[in-house]
C-alpha positions as MATLAB code, in Angstrom:
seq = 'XXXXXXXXXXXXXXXXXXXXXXXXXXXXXXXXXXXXXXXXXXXXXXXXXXXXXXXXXXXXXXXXXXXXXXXXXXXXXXXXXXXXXXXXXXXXXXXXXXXXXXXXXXXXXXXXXXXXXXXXXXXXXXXXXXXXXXXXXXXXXXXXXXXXXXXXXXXXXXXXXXXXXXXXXXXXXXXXXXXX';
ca = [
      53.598   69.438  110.434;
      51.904   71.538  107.957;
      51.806   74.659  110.320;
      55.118   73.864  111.571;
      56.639   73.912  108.518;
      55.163   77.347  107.417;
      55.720   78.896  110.424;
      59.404   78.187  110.300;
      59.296   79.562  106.145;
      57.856   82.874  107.672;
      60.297   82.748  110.953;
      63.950   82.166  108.432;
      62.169   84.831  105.855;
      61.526   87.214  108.469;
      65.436   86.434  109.833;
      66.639   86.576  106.429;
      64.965   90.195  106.409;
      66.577   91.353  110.023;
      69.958   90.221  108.909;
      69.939   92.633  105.816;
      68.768   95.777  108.092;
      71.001   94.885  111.072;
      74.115   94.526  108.461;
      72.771   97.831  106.911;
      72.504   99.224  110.441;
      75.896   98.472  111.547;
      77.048   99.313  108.524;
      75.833  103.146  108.415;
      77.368  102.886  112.093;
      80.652  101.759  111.346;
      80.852  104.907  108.273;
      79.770  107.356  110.909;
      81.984  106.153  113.305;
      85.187  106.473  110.633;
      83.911  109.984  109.319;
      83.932  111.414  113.068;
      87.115  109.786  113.521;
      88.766  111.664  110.268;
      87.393  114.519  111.124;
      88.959  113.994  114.573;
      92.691  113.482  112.841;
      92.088  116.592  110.463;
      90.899  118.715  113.509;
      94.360  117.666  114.908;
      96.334  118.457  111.737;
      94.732  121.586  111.299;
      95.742  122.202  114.818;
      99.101  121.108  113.927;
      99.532  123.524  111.060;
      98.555  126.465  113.425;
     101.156  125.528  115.983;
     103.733  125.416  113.005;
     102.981  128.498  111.736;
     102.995  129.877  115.407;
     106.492  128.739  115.999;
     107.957  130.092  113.025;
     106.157  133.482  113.612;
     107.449  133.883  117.246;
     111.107  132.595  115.767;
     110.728  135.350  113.717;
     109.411  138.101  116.589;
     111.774  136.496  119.076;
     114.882  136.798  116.472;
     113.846  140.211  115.382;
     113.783  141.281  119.029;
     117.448  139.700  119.446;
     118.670  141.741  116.587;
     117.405  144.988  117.677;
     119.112  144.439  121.255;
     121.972  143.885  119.810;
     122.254  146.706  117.514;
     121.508  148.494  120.486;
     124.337  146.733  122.556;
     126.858  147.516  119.939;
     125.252  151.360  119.892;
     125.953  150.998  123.752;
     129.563  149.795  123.124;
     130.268  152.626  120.882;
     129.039  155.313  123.158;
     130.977  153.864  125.465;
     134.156  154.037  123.913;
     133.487  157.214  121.920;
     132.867  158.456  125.816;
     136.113  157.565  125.980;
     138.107  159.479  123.461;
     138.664  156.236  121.615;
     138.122  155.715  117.747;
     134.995  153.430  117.341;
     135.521  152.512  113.476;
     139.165  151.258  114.128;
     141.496  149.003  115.814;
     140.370  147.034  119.107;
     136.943  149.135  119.160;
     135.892  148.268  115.887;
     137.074  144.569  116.392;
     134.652  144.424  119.519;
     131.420  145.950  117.742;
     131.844  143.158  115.052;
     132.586  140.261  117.202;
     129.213  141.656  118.848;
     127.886  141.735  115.867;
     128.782  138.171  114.593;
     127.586  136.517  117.784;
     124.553  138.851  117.221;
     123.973  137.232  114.097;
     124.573  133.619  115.170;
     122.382  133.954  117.442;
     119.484  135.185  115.427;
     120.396  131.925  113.006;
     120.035  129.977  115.999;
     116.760  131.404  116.955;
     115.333  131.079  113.312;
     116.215  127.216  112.969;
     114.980  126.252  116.540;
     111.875  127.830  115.133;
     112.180  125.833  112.347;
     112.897  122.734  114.078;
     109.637  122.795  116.007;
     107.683  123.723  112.579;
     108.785  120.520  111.304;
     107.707  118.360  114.800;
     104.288  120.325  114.050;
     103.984  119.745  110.521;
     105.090  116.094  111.027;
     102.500  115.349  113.897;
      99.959  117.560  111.186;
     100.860  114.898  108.211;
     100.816  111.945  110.436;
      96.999  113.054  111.961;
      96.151  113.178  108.231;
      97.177  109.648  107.310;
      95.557  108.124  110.374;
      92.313  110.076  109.688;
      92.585  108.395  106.179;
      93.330  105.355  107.601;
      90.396  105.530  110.068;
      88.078  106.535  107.060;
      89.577  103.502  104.952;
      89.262  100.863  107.739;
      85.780  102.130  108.419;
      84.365  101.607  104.878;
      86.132   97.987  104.490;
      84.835   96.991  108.069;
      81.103   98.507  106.237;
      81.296   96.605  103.210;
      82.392   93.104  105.375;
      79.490   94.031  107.470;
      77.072   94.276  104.451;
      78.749   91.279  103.070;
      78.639   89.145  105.683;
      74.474   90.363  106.675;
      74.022   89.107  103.020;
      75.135   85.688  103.591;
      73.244   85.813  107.056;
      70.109   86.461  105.243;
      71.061   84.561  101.801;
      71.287   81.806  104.267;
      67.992   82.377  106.550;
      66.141   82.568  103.072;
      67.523   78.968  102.062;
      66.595   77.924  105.422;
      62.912   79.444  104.582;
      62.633   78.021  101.443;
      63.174   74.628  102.453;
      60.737   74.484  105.096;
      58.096   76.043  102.885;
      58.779   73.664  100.257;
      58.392   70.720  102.686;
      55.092   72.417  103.765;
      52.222   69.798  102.315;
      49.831   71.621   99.454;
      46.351   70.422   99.361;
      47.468   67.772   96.658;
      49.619   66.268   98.993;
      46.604   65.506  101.397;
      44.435   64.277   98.611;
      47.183   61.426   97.594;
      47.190   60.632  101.219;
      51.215   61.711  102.025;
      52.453   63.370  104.537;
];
């Protein structure tokens, strides 16, 4: 019983150590997993941020470009009726270059603030990537610490284990009384 006993001290000691590095293991795993994850989400928020800034800059581009066709549309129109014989800066003529003008100018408003629109989608989806990579980073380290906790009870518990069976282990005095 003697050997038995020791044997199963060393076996719950030597479980008591592979709970501690399997917990630390897993642990380091579980960190690494929620860093590459963050740096997933802030990949995707950076990407985000790019596509926001893109959409405002071809808003811009694509309304500039408006504008200039439509100066050159009313420059058209006045040709036109200067071709004509007809005064451009008066009456009906002048009436149609700024009704041109104003739906010129709507438009280029309306251009601007779709650009706008689909900045905020972008930087929304950008914010939202960063929260989640947070998240991921936050969940990671509490599932790490559970994991370390829990590999300390583990081995807390195999050492318990150990140290009863080694204290049940007979010493030489034991023999010499005559128990067991």
């Amino acid at each position: 019983m003697s050997e038995g006993n020791s044997a199963m001290a060393v076996s719950y000691g030597m479980q008591s150590v592979g709970s501690l590095a399997t917990a630390y293991s897993e642990s380091k795993a579980l960190k690494a997993q929620g860093n590459y994850q963050k740096a997933i989400y802030d990949m995707n928020a950076k990407f985000a941020e790019f596509q926001a800034e893109d959409s405002i800059s071809r808003g811009k581009s694509l309304a500039h470009e408006y504008k200039r066709q439509g100066k050159s549309l009313i420059g058209a129109q006045r040709a036109a009726l200067a071709a004509q014989g007809i005064e451009v800066d008066s009456g009906s003529s002048a009436e149609i270059q700024l009704d041109t003008k104003v739906q010129m100018e709507r438009e280029v408003i309306n251009i601007k603030a779709n650009a706008w629109r689909e900045a905020w989608g972008y930087k929304s989806q950008a914010l939202q990537n960063s929260f989640q990579g947070q998240a991921a980073m936050n969940m990671a380290n509490t599932q790490s610490r559970m994991t370390l906790a829990a590999g300390g009870l583990n081995a807390s518990v195999s050492a318990m284990k150990g140290v009863y069976y080694y204290q049940r282990t007979p010493t030489p005095e034991t023999y010499a009384s005559g128990g067991s």
